[in-house]
C-alpha positions in Angstrom: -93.9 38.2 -157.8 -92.4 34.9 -156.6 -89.0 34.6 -154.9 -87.6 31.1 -156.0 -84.2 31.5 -154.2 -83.4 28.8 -151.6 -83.4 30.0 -148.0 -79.4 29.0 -147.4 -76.3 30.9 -147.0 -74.3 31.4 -149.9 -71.4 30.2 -149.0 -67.6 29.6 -151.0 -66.4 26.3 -149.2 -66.9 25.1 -145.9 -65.2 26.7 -142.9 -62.6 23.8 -142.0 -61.5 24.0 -145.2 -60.4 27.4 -145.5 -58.8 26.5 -141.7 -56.9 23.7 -143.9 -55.5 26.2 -146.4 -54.4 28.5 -143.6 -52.4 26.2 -141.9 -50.9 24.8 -144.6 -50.1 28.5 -146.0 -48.6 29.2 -142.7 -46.7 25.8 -142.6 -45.2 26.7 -146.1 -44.2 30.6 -145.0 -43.1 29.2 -141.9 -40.5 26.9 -143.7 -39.4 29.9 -146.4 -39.4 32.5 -143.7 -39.6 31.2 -140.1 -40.5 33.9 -137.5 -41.0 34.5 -134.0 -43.4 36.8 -132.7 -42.8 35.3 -129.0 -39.7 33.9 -126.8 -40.2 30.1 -126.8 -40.2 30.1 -123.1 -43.4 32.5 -123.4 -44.7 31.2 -126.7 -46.1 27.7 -125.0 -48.3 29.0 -122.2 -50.0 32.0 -124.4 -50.7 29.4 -126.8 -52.2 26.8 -124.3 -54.2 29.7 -122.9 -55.6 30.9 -126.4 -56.2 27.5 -127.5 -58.1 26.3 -123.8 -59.8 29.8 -124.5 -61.2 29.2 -127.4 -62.3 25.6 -126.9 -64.3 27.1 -124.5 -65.8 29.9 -126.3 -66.5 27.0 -129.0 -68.2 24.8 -126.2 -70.3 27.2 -125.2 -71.7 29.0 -128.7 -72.5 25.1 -129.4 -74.6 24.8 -126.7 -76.2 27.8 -127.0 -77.2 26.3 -130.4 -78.5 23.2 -129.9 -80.4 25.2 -127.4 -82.1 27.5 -130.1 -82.5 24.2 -132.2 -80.8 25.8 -134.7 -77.9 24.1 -137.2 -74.8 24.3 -137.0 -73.9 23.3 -140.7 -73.2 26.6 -142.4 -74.8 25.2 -145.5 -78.3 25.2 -143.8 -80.0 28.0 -143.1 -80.4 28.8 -139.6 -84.0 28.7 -137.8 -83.4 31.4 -135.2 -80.9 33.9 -134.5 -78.6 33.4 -131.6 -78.5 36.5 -129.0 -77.7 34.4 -125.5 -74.6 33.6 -123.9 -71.7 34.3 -126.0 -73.5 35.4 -129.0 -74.3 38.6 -126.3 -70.6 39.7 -126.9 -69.9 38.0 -130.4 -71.3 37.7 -133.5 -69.6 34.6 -135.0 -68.6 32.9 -132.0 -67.5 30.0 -133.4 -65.9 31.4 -136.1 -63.4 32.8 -133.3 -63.6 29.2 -132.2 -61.9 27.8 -134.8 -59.6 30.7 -136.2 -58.0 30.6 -132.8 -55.7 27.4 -131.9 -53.8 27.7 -135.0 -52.8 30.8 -133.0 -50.6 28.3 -130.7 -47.5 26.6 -130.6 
């Protein structure tokens, strides 16, 4: 029996969109119901240090990446799986990448 599926991943929308709809839910709950998980004085530097943190993290699973030659377009499927560097210690490295600096101030 033939398989005719294409070899992609099947997914919803594309990952800086759903980033896009988070921020702007978070912009709309902050407006309606403004919180403050943090004093302001302490707020700035955690967030500068989660956001430096995880441009870093998203530096690095990118070069790790273009050193497997594999894509980074979630719409292609990937050529080889990633297990150096800081897909060791994560699965979706990236993913952590980009969820985090809307984490920040």
């Amino acid at each position: 029996m033939q398989d005719n599926r294409r070899d992609r991943p099947d997914v919803i929308t594309l990952p800086p969109l759903i980033l896009a709809a988070t921020i702007a839910l978070g912009v709309v709950l902050n407006f309606f119901w403004p919180a403050s998980l943090l004093p302001s004085a302490l707020a700035a530097p955690v967030g500068i240090l989660i956001t430096l943190g995880a441009i870093a993290l998203g530096i690095s699973a990118t070069r790790e990446m273009f050193a497997a030659n594999t894509p980074l377009d979630v719409r292609k499927p990937s050529t080889e799986i990633v297990t150096l560097g800081v897909f060791r210690k994560s699965r979706n490295p990236l993913g952590q990448f980009r969820d985090a600096p809307p984490t920040s101030p």
